[in-house]
PQR file of N, CA, C, O and H, with PARSE charges and radii, in Angstrom:
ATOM      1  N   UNK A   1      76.252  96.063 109.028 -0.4000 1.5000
ATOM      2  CA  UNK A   1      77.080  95.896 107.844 -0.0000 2.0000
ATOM      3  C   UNK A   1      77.662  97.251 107.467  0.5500 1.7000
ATOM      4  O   UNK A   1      76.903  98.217 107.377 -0.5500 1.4000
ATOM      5  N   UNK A   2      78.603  97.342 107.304 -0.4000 1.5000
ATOM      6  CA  UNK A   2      79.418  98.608 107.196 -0.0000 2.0000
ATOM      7  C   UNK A   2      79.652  98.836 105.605  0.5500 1.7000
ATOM      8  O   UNK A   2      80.482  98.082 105.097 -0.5500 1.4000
ATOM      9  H   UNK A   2      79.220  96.558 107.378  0.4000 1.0000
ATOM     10  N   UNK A   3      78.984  99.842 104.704 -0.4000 1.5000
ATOM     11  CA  UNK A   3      79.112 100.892 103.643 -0.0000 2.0000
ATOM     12  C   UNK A   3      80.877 100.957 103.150  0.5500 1.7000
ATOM     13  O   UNK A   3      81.955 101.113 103.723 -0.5500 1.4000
ATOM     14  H   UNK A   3      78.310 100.455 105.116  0.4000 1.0000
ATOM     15  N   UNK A   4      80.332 100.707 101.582 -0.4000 1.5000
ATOM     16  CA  UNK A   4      81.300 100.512 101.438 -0.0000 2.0000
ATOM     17  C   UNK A   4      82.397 102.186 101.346  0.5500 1.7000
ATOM     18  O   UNK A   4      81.779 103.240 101.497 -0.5500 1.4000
ATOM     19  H   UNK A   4      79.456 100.580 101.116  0.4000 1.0000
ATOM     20  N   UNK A   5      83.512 102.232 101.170 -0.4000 1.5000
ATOM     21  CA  UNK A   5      84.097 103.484 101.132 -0.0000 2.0000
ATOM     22  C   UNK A   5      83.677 104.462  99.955  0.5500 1.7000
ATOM     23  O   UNK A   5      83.532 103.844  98.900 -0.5500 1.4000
ATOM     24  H   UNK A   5      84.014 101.376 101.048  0.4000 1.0000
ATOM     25  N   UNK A   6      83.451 105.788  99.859 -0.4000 1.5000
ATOM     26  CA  UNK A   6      83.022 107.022  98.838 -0.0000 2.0000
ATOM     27  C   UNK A   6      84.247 107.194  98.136  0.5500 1.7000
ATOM     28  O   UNK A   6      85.367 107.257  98.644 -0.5500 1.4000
ATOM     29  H   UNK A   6      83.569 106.290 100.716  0.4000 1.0000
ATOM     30  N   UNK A   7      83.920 107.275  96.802 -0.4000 1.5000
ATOM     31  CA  UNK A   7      85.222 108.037  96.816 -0.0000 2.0000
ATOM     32  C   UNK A   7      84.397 109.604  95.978  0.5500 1.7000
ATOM     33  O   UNK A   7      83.320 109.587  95.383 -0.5500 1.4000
ATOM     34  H   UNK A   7      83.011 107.224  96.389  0.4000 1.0000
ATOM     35  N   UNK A   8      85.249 110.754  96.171 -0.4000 1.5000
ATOM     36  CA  UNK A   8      84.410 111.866  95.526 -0.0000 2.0000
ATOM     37  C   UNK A   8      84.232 112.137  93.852  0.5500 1.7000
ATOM     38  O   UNK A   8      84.961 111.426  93.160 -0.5500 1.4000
ATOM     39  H   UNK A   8      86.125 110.768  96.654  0.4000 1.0000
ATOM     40  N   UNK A   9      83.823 112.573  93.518 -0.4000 1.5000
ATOM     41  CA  UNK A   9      83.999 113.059  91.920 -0.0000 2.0000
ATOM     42  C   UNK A   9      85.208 113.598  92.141  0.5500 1.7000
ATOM     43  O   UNK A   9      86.134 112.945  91.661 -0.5500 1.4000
ATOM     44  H   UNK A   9      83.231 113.151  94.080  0.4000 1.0000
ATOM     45  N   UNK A  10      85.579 114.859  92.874 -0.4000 1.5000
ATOM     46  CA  UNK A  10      87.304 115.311  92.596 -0.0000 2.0000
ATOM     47  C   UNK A  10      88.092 114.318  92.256  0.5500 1.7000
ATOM     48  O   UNK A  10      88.958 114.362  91.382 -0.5500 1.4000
ATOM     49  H   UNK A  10      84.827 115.390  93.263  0.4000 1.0000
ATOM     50  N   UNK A  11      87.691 113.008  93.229 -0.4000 1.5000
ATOM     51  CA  UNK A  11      89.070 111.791  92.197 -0.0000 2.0000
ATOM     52  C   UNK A  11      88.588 111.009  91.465  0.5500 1.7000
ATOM     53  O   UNK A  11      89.457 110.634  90.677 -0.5500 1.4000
ATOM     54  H   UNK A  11      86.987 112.972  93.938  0.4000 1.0000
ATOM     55  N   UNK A  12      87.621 110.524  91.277 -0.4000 1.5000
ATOM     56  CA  UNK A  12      86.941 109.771  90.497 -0.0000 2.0000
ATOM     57  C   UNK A  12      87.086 110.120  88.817  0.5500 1.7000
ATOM     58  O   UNK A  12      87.653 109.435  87.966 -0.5500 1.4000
ATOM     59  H   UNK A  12      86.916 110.828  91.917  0.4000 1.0000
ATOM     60  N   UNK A  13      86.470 111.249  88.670 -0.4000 1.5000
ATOM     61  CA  UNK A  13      86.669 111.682  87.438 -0.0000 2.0000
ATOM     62  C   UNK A  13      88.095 111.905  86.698  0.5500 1.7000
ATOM     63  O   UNK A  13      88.445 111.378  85.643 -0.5500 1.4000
ATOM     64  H   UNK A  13      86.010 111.806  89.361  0.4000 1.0000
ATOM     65  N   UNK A  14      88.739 112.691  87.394 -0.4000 1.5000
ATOM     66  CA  UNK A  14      90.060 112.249  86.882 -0.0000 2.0000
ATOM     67  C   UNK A  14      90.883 111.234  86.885  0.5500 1.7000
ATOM     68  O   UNK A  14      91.944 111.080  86.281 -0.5500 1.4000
ATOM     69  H   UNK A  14      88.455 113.120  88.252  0.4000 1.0000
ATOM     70  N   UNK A  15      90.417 110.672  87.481 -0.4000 1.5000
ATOM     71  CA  UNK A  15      91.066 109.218  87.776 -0.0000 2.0000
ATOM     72  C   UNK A  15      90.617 107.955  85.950  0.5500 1.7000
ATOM     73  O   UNK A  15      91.158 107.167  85.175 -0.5500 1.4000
ATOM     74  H   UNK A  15      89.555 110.797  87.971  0.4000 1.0000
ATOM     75  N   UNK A  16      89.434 108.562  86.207 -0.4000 1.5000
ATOM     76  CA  UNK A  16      88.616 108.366  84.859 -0.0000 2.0000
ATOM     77  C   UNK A  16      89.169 108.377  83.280  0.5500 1.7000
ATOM     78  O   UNK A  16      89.415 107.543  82.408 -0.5500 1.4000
ATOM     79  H   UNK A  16      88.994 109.202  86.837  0.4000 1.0000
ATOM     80  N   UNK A  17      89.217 109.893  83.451 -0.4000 1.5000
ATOM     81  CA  UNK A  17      89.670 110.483  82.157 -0.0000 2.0000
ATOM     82  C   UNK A  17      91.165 110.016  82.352  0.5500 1.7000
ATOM     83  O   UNK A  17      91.596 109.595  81.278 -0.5500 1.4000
ATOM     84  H   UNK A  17      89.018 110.571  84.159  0.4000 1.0000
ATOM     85  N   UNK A  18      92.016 109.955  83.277 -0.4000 1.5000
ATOM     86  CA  UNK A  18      93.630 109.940  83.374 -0.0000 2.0000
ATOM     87  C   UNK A  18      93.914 107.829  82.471  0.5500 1.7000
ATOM     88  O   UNK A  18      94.902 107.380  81.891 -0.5500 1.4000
ATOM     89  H   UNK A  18      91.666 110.297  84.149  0.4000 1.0000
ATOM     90  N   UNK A  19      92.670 107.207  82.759 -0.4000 1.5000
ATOM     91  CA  UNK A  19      92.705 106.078  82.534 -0.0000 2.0000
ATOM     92  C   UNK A  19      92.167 105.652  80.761  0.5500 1.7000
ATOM     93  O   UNK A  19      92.579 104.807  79.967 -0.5500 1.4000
ATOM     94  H   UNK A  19      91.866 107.572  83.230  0.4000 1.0000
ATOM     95  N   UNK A  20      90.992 106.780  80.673 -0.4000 1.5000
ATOM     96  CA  UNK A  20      90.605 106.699  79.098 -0.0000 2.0000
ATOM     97  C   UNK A  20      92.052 107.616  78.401  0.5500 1.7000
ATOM     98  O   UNK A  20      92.255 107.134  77.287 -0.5500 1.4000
ATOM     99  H   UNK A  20      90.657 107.467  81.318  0.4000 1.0000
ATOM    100  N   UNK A  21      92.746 108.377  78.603 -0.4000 1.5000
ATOM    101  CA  UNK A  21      93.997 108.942  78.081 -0.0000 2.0000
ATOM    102  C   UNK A  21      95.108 108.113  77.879  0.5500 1.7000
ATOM    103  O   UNK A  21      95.997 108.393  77.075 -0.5500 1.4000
ATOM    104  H   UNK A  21      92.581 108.769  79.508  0.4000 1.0000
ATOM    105  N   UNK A  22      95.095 106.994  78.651 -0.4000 1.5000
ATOM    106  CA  UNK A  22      96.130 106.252  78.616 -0.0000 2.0000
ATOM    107  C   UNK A  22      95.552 104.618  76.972  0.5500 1.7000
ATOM    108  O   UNK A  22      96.215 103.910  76.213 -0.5500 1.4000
ATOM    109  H   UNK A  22      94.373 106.766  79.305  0.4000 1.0000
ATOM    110  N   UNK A  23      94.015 104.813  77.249 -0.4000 1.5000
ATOM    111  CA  UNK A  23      93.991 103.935  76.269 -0.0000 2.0000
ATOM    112  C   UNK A  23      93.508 102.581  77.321  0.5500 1.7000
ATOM    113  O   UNK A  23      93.109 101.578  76.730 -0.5500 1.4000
ATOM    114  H   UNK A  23      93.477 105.388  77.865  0.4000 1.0000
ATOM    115  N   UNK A  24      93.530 102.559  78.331 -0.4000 1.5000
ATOM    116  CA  UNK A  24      92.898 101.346  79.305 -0.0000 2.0000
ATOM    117  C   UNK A  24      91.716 101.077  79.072  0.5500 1.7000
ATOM    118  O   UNK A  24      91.448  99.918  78.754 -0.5500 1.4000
ATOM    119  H   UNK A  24      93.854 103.374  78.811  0.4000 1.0000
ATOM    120  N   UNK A  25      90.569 102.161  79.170 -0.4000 1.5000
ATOM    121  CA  UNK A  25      88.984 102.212  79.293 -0.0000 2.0000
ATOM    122  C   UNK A  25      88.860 102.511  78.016  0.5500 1.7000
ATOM    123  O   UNK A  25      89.745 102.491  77.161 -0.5500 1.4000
ATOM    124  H   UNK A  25      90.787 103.102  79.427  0.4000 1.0000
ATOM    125  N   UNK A  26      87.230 102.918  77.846 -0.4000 1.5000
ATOM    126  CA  UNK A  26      86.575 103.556  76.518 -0.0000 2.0000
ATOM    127  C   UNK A  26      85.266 104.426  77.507  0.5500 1.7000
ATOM    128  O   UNK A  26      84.810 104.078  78.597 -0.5500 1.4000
ATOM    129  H   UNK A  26      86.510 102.934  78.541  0.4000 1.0000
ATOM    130  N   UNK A  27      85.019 105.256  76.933 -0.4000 1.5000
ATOM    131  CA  UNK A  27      83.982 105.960  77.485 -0.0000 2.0000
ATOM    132  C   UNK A  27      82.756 106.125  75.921  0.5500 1.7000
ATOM    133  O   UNK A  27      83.129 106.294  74.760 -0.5500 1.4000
ATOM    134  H   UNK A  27      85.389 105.538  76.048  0.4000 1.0000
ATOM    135  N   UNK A  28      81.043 105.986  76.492 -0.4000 1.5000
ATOM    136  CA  UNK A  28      80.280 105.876  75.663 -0.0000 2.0000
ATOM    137  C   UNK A  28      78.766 106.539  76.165  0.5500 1.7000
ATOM    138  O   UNK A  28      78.173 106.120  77.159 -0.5500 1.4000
ATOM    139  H   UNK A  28      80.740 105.849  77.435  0.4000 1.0000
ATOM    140  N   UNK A  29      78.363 107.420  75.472 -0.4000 1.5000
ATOM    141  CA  UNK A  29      77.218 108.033  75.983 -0.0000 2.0000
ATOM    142  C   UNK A  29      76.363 106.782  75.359  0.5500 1.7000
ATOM    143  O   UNK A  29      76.425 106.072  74.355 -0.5500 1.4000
ATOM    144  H   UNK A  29      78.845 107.761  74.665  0.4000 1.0000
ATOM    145  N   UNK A  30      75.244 106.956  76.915 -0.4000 1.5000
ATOM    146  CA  UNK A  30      74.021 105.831  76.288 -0.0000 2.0000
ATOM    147  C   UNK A  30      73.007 106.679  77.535  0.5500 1.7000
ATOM    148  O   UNK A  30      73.218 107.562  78.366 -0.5500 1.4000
ATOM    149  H   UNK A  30      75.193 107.533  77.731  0.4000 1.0000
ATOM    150  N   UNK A  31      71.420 105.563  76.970 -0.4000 1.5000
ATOM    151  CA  UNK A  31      70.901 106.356  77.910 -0.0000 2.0000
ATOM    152  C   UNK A  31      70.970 105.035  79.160  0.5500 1.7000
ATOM    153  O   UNK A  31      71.465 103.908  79.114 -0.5500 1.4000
ATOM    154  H   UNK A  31      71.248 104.846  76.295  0.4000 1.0000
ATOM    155  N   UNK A  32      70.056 105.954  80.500 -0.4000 1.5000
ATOM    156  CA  UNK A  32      71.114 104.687  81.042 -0.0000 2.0000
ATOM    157  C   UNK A  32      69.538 104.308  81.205  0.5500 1.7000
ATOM    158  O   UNK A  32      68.739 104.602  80.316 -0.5500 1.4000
ATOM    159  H   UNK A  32      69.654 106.869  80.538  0.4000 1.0000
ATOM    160  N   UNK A  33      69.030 103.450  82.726 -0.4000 1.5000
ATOM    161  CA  UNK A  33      67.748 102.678  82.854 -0.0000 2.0000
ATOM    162  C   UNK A  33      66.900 103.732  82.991  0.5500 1.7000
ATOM    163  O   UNK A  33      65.865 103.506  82.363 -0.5500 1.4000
ATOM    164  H   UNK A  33      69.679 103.211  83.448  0.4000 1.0000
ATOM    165  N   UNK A  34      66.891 104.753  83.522 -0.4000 1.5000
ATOM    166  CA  UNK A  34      65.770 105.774  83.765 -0.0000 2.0000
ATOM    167  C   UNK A  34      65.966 106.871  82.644  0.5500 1.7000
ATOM    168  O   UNK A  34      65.410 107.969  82.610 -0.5500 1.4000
ATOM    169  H   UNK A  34      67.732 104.936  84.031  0.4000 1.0000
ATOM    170  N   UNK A  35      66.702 106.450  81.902 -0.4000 1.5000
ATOM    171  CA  UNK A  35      66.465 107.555  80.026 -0.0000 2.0000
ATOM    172  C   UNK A  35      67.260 108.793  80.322  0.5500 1.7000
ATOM    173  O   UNK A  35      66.959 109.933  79.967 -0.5500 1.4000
ATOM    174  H   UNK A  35      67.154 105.558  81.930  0.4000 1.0000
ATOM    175  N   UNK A  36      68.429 108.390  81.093 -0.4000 1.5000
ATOM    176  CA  UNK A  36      69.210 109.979  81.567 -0.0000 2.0000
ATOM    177  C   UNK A  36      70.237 108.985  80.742  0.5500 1.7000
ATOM    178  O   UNK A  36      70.425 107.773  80.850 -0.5500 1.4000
ATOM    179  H   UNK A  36      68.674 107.464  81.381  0.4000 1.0000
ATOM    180  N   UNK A  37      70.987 110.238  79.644 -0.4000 1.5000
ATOM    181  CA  UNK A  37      72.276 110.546  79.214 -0.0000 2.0000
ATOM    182  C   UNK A  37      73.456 109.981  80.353  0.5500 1.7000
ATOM    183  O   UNK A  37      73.679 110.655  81.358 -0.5500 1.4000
ATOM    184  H   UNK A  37      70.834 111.223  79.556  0.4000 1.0000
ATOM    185  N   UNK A  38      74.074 108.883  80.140 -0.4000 1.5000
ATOM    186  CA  UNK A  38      75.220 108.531  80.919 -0.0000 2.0000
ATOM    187  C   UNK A  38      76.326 108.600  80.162  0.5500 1.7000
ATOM    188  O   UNK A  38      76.446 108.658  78.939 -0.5500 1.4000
ATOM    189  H   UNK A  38      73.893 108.334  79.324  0.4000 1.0000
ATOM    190  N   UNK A  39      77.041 108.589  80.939 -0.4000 1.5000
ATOM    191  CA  UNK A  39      78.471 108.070  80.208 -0.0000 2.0000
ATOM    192  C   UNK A  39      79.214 106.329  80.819  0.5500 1.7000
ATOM    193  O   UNK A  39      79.773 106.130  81.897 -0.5500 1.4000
ATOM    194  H   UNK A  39      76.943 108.541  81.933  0.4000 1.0000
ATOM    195  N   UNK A  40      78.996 105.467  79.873 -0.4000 1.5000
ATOM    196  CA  UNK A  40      79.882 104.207  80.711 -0.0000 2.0000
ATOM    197  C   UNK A  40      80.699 103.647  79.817  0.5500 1.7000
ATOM    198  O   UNK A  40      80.450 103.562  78.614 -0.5500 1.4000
ATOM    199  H   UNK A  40      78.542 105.628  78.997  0.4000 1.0000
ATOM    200  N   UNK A  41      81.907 103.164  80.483 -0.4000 1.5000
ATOM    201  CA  UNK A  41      83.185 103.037  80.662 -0.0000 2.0000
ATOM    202  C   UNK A  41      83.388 101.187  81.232  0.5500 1.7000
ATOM    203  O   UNK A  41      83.032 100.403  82.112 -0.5500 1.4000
ATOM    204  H   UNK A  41      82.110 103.233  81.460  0.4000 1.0000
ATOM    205  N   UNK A  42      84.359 101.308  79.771 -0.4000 1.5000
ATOM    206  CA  UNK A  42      84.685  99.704  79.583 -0.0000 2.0000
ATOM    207  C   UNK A  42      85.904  99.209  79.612  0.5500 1.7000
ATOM    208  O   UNK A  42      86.284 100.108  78.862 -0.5500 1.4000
ATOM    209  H   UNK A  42      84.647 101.945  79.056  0.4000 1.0000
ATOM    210  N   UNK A  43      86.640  98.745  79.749 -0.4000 1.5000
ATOM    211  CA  UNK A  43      88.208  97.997  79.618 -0.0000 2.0000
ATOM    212  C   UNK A  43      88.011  97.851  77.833  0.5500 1.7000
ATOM    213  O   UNK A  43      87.127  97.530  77.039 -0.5500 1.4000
ATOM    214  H   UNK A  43      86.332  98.015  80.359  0.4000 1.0000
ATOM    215  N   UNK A  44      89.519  98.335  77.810 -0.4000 1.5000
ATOM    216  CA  UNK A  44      89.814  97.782  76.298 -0.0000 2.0000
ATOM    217  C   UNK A  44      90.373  96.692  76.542  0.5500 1.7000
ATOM    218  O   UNK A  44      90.248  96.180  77.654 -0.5500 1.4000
ATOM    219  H   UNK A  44      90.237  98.596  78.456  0.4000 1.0000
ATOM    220  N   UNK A  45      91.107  96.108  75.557 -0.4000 1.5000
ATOM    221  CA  UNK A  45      91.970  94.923  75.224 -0.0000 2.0000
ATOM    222  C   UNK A  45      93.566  95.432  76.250  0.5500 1.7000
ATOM    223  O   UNK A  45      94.134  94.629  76.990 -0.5500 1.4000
ATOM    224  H   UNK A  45      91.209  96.524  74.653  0.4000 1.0000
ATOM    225  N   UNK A  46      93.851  96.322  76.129 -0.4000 1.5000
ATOM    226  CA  UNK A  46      94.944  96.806  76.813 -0.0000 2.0000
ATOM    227  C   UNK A  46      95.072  97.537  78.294  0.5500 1.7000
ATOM    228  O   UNK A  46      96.024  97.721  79.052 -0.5500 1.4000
ATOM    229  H   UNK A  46      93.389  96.974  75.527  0.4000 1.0000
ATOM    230  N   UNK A  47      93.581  97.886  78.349 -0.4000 1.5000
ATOM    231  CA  UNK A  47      93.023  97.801  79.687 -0.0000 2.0000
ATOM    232  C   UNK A  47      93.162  96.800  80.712  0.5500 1.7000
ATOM    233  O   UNK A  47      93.297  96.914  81.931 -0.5500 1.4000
ATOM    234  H   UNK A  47      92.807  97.737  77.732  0.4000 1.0000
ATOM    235  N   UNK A  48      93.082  95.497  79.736 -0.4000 1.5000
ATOM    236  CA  UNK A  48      92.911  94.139  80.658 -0.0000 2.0000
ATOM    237  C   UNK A  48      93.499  93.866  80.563  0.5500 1.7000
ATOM    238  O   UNK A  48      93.687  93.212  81.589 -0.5500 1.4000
ATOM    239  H   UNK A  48      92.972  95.405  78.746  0.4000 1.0000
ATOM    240  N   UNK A  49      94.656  93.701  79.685 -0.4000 1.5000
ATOM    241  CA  UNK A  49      96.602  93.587  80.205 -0.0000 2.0000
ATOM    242  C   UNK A  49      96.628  93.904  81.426  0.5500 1.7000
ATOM    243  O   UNK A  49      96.790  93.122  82.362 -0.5500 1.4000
ATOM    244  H   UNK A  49      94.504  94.233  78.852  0.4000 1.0000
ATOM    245  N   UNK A  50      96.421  95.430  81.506 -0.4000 1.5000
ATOM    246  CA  UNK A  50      97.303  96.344  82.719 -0.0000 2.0000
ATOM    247  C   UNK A  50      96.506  95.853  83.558  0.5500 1.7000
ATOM    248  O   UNK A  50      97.284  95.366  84.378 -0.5500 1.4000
ATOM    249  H   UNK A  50      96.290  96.066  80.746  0.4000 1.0000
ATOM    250  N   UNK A  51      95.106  95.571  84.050 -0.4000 1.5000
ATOM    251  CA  UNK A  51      94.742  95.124  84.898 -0.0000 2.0000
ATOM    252  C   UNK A  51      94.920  93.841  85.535  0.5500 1.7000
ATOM    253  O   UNK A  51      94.453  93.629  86.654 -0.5500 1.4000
ATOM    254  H   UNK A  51      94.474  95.967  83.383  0.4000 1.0000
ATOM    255  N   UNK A  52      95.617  92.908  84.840 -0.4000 1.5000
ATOM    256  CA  UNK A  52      96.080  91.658  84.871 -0.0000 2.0000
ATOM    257  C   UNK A  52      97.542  91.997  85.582  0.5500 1.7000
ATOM    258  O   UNK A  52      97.859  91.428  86.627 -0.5500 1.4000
ATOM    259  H   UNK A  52      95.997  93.080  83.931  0.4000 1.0000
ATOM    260  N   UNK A  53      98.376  92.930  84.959 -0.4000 1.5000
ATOM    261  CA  UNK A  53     100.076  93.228  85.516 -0.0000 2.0000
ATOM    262  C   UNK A  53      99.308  94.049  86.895  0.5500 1.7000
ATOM    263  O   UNK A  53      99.913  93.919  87.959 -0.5500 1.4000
ATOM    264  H   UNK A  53      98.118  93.392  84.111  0.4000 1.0000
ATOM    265  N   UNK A  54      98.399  94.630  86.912 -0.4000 1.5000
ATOM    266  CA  UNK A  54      98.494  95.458  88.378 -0.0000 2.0000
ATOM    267  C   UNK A  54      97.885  94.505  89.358  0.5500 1.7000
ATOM    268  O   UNK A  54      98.346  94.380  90.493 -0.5500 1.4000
ATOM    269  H   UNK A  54      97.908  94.735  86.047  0.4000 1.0000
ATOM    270  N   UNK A  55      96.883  93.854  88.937 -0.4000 1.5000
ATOM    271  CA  UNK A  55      96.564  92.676  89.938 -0.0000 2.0000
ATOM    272  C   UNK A  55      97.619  91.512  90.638  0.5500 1.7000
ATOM    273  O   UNK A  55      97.508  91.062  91.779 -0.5500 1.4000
ATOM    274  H   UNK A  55      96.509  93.955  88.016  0.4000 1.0000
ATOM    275  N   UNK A  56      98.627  91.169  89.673 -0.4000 1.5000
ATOM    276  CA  UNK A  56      99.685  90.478  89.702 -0.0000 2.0000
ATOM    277  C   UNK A  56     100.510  91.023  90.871  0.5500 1.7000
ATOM    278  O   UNK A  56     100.668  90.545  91.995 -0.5500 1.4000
ATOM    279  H   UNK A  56      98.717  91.534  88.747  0.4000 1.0000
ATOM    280  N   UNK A  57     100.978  92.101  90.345 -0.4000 1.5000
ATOM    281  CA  UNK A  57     102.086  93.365  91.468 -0.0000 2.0000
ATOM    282  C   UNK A  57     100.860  93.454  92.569  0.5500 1.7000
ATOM    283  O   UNK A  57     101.536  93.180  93.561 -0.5500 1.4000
ATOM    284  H   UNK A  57     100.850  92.489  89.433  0.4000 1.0000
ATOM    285  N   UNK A  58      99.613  93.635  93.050 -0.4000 1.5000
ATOM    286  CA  UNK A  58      98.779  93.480  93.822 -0.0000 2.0000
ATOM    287  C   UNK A  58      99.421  92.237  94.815  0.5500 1.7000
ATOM    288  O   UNK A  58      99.815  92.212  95.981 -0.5500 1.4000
ATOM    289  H   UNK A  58      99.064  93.857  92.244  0.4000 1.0000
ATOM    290  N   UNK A  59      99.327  91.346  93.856 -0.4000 1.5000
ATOM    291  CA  UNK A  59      99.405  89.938  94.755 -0.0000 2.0000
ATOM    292  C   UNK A  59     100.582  89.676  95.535  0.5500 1.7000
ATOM    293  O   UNK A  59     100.620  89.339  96.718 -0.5500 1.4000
ATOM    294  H   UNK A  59      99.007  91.367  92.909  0.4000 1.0000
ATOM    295  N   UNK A  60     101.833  89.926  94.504 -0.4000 1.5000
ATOM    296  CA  UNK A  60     103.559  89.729  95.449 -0.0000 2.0000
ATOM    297  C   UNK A  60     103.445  91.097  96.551  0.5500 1.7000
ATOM    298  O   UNK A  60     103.796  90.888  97.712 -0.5500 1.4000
ATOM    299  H   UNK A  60     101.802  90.200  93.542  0.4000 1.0000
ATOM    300  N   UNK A  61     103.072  92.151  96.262 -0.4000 1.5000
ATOM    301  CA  UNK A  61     103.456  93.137  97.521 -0.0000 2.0000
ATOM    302  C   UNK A  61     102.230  92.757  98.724  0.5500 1.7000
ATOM    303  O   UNK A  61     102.262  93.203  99.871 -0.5500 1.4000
ATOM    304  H   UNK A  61     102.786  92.320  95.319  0.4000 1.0000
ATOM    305  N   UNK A  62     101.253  91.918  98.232 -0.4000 1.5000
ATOM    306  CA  UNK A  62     100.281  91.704  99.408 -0.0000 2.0000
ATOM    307  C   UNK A  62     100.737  90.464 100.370  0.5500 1.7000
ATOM    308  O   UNK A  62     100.461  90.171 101.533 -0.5500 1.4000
ATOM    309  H   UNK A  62     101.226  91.556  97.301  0.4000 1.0000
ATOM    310  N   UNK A  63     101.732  89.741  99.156 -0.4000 1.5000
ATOM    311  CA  UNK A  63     102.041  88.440 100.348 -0.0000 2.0000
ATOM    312  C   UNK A  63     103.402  88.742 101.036  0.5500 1.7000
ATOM    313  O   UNK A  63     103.830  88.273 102.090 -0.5500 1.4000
ATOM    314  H   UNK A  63     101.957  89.979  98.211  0.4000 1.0000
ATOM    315  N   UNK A  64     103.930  89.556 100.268 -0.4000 1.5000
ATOM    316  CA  UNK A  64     105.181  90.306 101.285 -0.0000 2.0000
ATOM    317  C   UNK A  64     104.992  91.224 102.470  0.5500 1.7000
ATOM    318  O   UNK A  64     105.898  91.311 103.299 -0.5500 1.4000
ATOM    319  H   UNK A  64     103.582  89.937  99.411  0.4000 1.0000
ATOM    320  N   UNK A  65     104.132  91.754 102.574 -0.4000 1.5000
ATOM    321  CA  UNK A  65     103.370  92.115 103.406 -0.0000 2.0000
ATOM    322  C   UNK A  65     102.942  91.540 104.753  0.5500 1.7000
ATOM    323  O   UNK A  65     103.129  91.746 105.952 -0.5500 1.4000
ATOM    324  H   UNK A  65     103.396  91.682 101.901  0.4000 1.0000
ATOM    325  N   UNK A  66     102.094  90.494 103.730 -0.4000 1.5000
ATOM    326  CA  UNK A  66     101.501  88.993 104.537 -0.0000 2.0000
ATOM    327  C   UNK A  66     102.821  88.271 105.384  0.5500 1.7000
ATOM    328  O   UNK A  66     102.755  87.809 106.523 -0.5500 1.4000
ATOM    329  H   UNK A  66     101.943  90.327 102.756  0.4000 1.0000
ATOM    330  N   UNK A  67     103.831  88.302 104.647 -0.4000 1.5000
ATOM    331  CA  UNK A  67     104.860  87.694 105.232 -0.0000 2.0000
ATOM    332  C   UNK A  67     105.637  88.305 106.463  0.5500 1.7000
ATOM    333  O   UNK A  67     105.932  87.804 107.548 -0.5500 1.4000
ATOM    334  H   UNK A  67     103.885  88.677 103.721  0.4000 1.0000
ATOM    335  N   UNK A  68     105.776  89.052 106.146 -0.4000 1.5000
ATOM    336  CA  UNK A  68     106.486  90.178 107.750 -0.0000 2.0000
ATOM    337  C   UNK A  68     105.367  90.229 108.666  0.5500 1.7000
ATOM    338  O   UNK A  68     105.802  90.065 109.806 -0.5500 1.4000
ATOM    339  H   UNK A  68     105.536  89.459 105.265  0.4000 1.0000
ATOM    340  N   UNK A  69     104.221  90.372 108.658 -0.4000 1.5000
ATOM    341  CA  UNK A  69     103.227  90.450 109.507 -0.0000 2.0000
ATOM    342  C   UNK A  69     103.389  89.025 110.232  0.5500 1.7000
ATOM    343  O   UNK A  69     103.567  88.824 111.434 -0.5500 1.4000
ATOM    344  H   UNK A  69     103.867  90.506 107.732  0.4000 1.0000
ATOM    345  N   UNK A  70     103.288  88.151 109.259 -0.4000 1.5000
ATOM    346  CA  UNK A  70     103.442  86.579 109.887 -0.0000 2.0000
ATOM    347  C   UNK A  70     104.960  86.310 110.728  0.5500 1.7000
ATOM    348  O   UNK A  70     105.275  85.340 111.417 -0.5500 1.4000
ATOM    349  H   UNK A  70     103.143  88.315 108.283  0.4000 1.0000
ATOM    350  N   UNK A  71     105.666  87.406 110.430 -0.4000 1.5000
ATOM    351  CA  UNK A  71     106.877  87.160 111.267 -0.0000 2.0000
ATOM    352  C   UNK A  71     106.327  87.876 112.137  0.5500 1.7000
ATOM    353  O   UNK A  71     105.330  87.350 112.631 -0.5500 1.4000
ATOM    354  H   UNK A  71     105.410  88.194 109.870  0.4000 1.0000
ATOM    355  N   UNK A  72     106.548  88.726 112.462 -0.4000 1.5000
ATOM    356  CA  UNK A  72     106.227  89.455 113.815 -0.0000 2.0000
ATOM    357  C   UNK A  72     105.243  88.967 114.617  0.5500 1.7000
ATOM    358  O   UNK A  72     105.487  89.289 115.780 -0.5500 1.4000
ATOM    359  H   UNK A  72     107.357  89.154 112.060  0.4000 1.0000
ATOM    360  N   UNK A  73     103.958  88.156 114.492 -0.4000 1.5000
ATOM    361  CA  UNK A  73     103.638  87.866 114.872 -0.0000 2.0000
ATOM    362  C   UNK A  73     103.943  86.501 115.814  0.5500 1.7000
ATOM    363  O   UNK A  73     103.359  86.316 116.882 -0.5500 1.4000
ATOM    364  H   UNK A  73     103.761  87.895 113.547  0.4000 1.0000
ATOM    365  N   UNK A  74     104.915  85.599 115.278 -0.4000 1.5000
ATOM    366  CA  UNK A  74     105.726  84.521 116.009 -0.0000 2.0000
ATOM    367  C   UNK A  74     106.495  84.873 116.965  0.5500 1.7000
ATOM    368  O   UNK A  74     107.157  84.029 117.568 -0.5500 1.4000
ATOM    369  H   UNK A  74     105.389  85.749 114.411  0.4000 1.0000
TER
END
C-alpha cells in the first residue's frame, strides 16, 4: 500500500496562515490528546462556500480533462 504524499511545513504553514488571512479557516489553541498545546483549524461559513466553488471548478476541469483523454484514446 503506498503512503500517502508529505507535504513539508515550508508549504503547509503558509498555505495555512495564507487561508486563515483570507477568512476561509479559524485557527484555535487547545490541548491536543497527549496535553501538548496545538493549534487546530476549522472551515468558517465562508470557508465552505469557497470549498464548494473550488470543488465545483475541480469537477468541470477534471471531466475536460477526462474528455480529451477519452478522445485520444479512440
Amino acid at each position: 500500500m503506498a503512503l500517502p504524499p508529505r507535504v513539508s511545513d515550508g508549504s503547509l504553514y503558509p498555505a495555512l496562515h495564507k487561508l486563515e488571512h483570507r477568512g476561509w479557516i479559524r485557527a484555535q489553541w487547545k490541548a491536543s490528546e497527549n496535553n501538548r498545546r496545538s493549534k487546530f483549524y476549522s472551515l468558517t461559513p465562508v470557508g465552505r462556500k469557497q470549498l464548494e466553488k473550488e470543488a465545483a471548478n475541480w469537477n468541470r476541469v477534471s471531466a475536460a480533462i477526462s474528455g480529451i483523454v477519452q478522445l485520444k484514446e479512440a
